[in-house]
DSSP file (Angstrom, degrees, kcal/mol; ACC not computed):
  #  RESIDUE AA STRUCTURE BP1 BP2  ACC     N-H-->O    O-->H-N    N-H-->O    O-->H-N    TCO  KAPPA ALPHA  PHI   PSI    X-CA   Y-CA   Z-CA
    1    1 A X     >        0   0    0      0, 0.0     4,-1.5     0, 0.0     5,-0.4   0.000 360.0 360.0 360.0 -41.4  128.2   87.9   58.3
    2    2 A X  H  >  +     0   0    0      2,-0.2     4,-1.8     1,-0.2     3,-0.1   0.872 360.0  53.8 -37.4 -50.7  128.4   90.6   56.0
    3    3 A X  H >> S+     0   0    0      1,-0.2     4,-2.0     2,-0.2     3,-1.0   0.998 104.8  62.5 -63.5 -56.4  124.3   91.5   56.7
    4    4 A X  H 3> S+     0   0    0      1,-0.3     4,-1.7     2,-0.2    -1,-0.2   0.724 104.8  43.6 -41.7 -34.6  125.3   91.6   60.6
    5    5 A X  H 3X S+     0   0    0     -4,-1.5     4,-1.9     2,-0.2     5,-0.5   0.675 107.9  52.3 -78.4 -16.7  127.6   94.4   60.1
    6    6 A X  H XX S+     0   0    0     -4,-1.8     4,-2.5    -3,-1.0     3,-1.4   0.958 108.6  51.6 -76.6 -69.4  125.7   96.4   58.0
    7    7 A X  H 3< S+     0   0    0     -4,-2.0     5,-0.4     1,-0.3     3,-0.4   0.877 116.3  57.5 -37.2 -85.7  122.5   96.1   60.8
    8    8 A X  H 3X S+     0   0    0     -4,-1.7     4,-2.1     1,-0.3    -1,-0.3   0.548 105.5  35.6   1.7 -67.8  125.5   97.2   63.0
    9    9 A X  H <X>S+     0   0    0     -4,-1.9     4,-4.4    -3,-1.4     5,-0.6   0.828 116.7  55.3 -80.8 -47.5  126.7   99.9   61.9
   10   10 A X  H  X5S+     0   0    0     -4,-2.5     4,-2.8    -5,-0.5     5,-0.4   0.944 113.3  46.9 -41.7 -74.6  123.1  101.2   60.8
   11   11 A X  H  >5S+     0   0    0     -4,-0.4     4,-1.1     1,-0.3    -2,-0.2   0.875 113.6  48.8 -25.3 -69.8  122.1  100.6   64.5
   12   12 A X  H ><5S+     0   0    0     -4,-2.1     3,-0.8    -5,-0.4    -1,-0.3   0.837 111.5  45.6 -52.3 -44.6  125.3  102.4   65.7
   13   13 A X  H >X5S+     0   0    0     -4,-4.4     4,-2.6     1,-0.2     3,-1.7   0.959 111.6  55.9 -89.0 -32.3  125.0  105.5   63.6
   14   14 A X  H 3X<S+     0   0    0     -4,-2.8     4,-0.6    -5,-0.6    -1,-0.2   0.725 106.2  45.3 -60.3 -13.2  121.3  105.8   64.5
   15   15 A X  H << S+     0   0    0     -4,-1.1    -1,-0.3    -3,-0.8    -2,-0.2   0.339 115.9  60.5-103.9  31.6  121.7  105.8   68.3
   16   16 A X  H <> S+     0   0    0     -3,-1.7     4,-3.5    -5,-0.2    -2,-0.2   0.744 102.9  41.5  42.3 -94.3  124.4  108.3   67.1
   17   17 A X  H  X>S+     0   0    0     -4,-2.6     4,-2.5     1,-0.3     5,-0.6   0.865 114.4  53.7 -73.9 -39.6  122.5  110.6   65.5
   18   18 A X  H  X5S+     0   0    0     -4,-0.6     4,-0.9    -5,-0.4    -1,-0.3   0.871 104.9  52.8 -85.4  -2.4  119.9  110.5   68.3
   19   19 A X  H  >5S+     0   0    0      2,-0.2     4,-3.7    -3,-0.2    11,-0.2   0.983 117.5  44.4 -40.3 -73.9  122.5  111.1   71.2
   20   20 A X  H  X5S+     0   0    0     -4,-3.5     4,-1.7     2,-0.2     5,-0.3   0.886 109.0  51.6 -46.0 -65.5  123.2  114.1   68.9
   21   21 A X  H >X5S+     0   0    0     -4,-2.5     4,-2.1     1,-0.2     3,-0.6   0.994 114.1  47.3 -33.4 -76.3  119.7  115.0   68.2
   22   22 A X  H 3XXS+     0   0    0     -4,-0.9     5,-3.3    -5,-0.6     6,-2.0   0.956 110.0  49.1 -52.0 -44.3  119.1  115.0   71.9
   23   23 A X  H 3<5S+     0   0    0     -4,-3.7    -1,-0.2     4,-0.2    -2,-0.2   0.939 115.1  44.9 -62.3 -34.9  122.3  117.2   73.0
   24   24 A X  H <<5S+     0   0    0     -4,-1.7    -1,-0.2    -3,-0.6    -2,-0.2   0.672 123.9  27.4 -89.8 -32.4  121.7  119.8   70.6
   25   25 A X  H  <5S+     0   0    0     -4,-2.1    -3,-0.1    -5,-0.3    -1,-0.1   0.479 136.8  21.4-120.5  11.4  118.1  120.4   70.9
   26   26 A X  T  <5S-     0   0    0     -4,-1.4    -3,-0.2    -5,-0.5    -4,-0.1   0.466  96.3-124.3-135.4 -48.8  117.1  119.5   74.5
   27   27 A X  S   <S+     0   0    0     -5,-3.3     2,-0.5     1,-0.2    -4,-0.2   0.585  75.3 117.5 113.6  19.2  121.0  119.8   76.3
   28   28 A X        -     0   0    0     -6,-2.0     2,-0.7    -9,-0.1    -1,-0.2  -0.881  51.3-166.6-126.1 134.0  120.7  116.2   77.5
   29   29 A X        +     0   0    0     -2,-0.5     2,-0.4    -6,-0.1   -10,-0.1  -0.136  60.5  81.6 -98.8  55.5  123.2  113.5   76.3
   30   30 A X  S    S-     0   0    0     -2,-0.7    -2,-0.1   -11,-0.2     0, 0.0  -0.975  70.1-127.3-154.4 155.6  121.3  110.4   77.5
   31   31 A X  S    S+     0   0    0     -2,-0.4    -1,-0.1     2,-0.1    79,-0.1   0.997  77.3  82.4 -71.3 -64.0  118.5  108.1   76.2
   32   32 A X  S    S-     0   0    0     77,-0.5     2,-0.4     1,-0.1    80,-0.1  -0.004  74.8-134.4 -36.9 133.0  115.9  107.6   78.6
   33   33 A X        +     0   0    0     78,-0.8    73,-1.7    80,-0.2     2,-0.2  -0.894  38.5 153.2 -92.9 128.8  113.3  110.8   78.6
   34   34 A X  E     -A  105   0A   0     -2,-0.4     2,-0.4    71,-0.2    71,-0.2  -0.789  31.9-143.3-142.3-161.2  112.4  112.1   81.9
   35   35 A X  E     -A  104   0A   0     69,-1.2    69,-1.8    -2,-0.2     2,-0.3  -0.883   8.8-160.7-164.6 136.2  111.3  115.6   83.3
   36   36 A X        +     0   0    0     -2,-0.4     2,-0.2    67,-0.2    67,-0.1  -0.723  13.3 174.2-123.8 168.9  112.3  116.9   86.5
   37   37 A X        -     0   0    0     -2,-0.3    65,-2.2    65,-0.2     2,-0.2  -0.705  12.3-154.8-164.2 104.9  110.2  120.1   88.5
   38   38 A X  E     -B  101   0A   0     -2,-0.2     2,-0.3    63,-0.2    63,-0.2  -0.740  10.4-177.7-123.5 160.0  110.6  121.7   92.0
   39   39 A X  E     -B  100   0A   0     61,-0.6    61,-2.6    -2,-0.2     2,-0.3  -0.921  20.1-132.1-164.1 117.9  108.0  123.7   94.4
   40   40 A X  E     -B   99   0A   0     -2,-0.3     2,-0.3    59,-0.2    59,-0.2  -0.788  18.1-168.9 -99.5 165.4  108.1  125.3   97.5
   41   41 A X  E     -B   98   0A   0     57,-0.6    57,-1.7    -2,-0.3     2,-0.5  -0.939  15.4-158.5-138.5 149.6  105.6  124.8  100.4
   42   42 A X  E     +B   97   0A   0     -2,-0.3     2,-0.3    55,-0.2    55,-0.2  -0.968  61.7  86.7-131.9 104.8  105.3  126.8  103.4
   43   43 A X  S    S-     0   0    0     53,-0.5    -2,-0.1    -2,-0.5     2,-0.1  -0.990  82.1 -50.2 176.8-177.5  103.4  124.2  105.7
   44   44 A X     >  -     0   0    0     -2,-0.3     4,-1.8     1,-0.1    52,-0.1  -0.442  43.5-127.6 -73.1 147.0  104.0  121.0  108.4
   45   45 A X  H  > S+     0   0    0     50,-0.2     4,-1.8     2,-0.2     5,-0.2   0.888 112.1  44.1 -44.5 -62.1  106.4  118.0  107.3
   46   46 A X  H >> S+     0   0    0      1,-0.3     4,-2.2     2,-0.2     3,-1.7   0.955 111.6  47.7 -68.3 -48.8  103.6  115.7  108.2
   47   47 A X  H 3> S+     0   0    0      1,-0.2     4,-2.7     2,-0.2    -1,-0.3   0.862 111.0  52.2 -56.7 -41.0  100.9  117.6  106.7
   48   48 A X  H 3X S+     0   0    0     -4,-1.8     4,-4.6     2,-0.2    -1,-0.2   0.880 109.6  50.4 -49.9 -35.1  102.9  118.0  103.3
   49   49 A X  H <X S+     0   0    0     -4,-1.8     4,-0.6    -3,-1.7    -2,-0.2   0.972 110.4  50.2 -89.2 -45.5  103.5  114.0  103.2
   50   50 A X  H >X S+     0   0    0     -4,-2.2     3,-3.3    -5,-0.2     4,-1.9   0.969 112.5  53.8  -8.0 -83.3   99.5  113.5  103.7
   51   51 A X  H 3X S+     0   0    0     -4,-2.7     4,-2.2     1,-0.3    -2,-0.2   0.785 111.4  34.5 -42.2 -59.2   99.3  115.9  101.0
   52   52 A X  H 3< S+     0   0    0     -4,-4.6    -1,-0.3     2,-0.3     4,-0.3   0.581 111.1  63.7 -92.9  10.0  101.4  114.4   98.1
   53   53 A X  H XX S+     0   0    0     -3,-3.3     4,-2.3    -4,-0.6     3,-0.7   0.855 112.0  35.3 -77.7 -29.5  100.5  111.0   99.2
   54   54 A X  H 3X S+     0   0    0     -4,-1.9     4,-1.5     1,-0.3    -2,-0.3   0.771 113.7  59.9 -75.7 -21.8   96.8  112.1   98.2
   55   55 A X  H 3X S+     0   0    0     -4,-2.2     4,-0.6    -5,-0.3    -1,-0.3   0.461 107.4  46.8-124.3 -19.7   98.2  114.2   95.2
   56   56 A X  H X4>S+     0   0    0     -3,-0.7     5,-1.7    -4,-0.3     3,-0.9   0.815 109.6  50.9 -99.6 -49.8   99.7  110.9   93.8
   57   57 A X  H 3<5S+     0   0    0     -4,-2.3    -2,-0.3     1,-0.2    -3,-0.2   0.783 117.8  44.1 -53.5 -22.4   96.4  108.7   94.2
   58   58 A X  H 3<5S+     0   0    0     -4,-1.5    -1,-0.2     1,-0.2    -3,-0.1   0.802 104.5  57.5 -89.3 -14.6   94.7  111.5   92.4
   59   59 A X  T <<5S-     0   0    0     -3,-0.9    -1,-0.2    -4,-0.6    -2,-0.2   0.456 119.6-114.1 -73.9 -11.7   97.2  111.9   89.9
   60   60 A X  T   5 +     0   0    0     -4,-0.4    16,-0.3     1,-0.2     2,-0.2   0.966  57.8 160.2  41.6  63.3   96.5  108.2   89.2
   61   61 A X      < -     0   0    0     -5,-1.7     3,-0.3    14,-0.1     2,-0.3  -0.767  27.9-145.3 -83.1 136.1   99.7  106.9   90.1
   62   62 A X  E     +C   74   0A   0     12,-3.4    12,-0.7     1,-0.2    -5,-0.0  -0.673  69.2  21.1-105.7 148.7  100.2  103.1   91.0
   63   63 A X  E     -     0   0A   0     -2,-0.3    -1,-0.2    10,-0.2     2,-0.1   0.980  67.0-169.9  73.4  42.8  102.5  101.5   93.7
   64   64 A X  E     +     0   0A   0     -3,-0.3     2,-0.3     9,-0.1     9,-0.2  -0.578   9.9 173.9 -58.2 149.3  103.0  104.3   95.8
   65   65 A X  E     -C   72   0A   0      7,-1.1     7,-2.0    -2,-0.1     2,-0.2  -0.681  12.8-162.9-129.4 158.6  106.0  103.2   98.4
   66   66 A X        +     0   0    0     -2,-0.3     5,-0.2     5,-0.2     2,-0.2  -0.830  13.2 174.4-148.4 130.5  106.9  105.9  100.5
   67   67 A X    >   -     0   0    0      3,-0.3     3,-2.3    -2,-0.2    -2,-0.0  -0.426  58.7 -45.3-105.7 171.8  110.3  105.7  102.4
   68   68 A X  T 3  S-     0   0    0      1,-0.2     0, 0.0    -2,-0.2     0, 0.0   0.654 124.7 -20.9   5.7-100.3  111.7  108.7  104.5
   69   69 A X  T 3  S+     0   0    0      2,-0.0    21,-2.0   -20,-0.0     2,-0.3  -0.296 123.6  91.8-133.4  45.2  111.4  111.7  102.5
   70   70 A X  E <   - D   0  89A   0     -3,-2.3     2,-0.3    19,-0.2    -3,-0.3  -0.936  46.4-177.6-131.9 154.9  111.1  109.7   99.1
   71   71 A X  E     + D   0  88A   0     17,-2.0    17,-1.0    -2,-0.3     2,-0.3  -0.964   8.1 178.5-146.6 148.3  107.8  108.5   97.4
   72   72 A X  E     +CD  65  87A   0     -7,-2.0    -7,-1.1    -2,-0.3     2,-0.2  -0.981  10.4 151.1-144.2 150.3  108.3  106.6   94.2
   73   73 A X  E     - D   0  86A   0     13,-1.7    13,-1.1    -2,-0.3     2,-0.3  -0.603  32.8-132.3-144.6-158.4  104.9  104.9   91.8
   74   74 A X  E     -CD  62  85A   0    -12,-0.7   -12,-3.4    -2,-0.2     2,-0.4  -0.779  16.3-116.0-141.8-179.8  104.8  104.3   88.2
   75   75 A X  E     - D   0  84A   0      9,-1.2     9,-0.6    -2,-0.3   -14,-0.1  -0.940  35.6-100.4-119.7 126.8  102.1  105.2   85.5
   76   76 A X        -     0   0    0     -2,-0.4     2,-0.2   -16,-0.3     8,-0.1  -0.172  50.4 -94.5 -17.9 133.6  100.1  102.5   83.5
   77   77 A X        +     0   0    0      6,-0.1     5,-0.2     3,-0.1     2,-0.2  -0.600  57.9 165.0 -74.7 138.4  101.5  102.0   79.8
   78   78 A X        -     0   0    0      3,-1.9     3,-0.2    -2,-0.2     5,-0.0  -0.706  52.2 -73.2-141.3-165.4   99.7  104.0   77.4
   79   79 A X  S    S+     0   0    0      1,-0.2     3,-0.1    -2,-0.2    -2,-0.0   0.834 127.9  47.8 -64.5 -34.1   99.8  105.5   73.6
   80   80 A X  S    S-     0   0    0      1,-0.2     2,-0.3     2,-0.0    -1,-0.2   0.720 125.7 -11.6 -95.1 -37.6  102.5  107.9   74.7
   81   81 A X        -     0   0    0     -3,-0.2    -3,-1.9     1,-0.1    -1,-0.2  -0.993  58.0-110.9-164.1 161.2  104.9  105.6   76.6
   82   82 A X  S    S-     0   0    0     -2,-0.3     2,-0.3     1,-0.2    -1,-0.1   0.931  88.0 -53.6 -58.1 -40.1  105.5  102.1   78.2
   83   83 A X        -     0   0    0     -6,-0.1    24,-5.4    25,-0.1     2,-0.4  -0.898  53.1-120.4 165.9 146.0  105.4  103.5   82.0
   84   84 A X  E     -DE  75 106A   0     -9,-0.6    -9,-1.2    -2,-0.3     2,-0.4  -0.994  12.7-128.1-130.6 140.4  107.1  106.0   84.0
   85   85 A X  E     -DE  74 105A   0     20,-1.9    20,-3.3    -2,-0.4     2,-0.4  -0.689  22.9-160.5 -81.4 120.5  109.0  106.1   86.8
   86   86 A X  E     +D   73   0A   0    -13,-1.1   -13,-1.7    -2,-0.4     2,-0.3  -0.919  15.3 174.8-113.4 117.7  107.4  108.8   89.6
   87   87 A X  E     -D   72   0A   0     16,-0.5    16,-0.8    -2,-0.4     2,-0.3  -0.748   7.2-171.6-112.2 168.1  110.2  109.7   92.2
   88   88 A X  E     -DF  71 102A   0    -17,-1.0   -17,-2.0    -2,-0.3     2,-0.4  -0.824   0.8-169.2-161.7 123.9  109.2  112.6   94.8
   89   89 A X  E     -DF  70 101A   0     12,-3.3    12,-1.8    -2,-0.3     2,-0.4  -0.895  10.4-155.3-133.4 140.8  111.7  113.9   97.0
   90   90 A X  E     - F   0 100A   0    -21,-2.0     2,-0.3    -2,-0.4    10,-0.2  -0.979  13.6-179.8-128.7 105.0  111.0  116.3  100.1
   91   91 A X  E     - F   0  99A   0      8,-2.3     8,-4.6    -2,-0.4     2,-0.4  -0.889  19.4-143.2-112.0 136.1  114.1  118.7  101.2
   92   92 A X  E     - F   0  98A   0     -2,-0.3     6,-0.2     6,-0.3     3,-0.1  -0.758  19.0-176.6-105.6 140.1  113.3  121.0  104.3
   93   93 A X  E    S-     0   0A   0      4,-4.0     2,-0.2    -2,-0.4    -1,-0.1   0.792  73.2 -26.5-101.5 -38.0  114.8  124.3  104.1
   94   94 A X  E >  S- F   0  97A   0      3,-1.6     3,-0.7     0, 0.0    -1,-0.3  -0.652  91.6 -64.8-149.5-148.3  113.5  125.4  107.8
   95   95 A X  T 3  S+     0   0    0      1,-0.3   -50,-0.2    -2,-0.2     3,-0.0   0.644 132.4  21.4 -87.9 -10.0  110.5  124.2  109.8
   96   96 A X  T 3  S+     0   0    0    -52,-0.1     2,-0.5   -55,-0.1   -53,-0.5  -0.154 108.8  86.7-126.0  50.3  107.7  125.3  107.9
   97   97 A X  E <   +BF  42  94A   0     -3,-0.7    -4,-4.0   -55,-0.2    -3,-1.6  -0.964  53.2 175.5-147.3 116.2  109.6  125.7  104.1
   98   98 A X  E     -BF  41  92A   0    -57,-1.7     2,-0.6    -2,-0.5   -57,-0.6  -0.930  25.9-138.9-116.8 143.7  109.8  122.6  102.1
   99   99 A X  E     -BF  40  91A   0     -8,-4.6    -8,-2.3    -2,-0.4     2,-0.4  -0.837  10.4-162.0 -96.9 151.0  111.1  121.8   98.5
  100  100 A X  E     -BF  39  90A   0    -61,-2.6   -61,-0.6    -2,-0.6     2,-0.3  -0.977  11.1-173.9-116.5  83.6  108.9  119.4   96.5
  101  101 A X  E     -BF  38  89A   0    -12,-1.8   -12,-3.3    -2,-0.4     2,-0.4  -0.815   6.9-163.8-129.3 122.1  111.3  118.0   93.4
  102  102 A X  E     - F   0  88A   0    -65,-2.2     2,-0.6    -2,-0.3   -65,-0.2  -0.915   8.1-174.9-114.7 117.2  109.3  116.1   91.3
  103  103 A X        -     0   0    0    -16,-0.8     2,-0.7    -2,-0.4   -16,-0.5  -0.702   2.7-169.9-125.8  92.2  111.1  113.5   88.5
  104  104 A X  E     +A   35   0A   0    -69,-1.8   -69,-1.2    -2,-0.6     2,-0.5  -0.669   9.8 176.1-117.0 168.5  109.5  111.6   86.1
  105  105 A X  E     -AE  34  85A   0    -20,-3.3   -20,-1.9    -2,-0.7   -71,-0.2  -0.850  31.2-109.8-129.4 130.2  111.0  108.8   83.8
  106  106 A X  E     - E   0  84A   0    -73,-1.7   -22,-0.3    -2,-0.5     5,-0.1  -0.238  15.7-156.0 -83.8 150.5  110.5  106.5   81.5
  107  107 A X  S    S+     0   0    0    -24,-5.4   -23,-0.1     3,-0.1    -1,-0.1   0.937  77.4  81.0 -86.7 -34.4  110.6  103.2   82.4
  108  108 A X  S    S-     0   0    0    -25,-0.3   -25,-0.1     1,-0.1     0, 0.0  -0.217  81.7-139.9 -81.3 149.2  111.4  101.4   79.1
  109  109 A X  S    S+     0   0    0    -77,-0.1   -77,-0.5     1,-0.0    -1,-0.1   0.685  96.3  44.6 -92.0 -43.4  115.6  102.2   79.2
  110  110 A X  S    S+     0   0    0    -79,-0.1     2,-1.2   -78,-0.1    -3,-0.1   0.259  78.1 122.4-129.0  -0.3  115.8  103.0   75.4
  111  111 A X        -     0   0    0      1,-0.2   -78,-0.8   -78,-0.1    -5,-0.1  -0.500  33.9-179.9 -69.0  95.8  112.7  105.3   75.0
  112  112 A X        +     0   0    0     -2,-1.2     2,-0.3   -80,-0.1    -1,-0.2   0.680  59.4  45.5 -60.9 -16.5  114.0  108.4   73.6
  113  113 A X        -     0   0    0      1,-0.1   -80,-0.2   -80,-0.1   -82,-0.0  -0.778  50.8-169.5-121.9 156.0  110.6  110.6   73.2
  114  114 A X    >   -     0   0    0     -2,-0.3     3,-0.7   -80,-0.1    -1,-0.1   0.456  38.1-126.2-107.5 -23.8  107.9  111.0   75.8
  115  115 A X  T 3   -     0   0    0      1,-0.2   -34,-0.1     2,-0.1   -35,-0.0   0.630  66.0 -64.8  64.7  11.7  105.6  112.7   73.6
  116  116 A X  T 3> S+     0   0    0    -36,-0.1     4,-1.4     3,-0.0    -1,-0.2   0.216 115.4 112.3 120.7  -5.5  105.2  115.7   76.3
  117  117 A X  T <4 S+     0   0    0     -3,-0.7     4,-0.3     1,-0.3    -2,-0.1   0.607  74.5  56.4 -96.5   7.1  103.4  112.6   79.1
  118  118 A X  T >> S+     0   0    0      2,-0.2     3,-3.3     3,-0.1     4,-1.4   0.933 115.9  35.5 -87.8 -62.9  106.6  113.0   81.5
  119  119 A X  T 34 S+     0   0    0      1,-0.3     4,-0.2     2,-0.2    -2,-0.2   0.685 115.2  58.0 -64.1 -13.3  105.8  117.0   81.7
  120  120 A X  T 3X S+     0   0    0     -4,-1.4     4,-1.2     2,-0.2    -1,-0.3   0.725 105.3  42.9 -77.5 -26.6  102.4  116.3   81.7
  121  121 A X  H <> S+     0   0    0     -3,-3.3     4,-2.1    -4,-0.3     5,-0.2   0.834 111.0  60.1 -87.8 -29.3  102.3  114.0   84.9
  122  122 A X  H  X S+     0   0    0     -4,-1.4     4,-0.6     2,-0.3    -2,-0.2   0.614 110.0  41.9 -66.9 -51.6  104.7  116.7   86.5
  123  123 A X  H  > S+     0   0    0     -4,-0.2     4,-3.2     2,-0.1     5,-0.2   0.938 111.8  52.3 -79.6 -61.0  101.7  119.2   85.9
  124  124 A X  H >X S+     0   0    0     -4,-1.2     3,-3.6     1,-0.2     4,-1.1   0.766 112.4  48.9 -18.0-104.8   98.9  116.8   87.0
  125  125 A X  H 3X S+     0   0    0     -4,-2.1     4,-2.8     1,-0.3     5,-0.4   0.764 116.5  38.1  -2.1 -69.7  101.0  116.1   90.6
  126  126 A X  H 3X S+     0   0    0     -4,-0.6     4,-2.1     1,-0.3    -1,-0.3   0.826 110.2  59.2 -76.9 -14.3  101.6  119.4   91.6
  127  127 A X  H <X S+     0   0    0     -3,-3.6     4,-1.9    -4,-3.2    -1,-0.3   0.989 113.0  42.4 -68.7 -42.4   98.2  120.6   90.3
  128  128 A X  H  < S+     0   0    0     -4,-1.1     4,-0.4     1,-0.3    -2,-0.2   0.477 115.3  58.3 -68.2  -7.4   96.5  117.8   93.0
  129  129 A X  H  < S+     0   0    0     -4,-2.8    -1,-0.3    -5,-0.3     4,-0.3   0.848  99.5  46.6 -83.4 -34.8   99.1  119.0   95.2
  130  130 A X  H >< S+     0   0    0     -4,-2.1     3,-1.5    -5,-0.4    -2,-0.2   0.885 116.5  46.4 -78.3 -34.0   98.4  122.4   95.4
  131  131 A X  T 3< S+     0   0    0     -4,-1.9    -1,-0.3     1,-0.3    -2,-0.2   0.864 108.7  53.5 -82.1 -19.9   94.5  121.7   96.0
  132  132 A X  T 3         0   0    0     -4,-0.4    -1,-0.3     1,-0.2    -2,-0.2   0.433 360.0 360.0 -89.1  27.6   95.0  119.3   98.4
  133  133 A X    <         0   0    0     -3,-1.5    -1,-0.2    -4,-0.3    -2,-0.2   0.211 360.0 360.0-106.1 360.0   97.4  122.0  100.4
């Protein structure tokens, strides 16, 4: 029993100390790594949602659904992470000004690092948005 508590407490002060590690050099108290990004657009509702539906197939995103004014996919696991979770949210400010908040997340619960691929999908998106606009 003795060995279980020692793994225990090792365990405990090491998601500890990355809690800590994370509040202090990024300002976020939580595990999961994600990266969030907003954009304005000056254009049509429809045309915009055309637009980042192609801007997500190009991005080579999988599983697009698109509900209302949400689109959600994931990413293929690679070196950098298991998979990310791609949310895309569309807020109208007036009739031709939209905002474009892009979020993504790692799907794995407990991955603390992304290795940069969250802010990297985040560039990718908005770059395939902006050419297909």
């Amino acid at each position: 029993m003795k060995t279980f508590q020692t793994i225990f407490i090792i365990f405990s002060i090491l998601i500890i100390l990355i809690m800590l590690f994370r509040y202090f050099f990024k300002g976020k108290f939580y595990f999961t790594s994600f990266y969030s990004e907003e954009k304005e657009y000056n254009t049509n509702g429809i045309i915009l949602k055309k637009n980042i539906l192609n801007a997500l197939k190009k991005s080579g995103f999988k599983n697009k659904k698109e509900s209302e004014n949400r689109f959600t996919a994931i990413t293929f696991p690679t070196m950098s992470s298991f998979s990310e979770l791609i949310i895309t949210d569309i807020n109208k400010i007036d009739e031709t000004k939209y905002i474009v908040k892009f979020n993504s997340t790692c799907f794995f619960p407990l991955q603390v690092f992304d290795w940069g691929k969250n802010k990297r999908n985040s560039k990718r998106f908005f770059k395939n948005l902006d050419a297909s606009s």
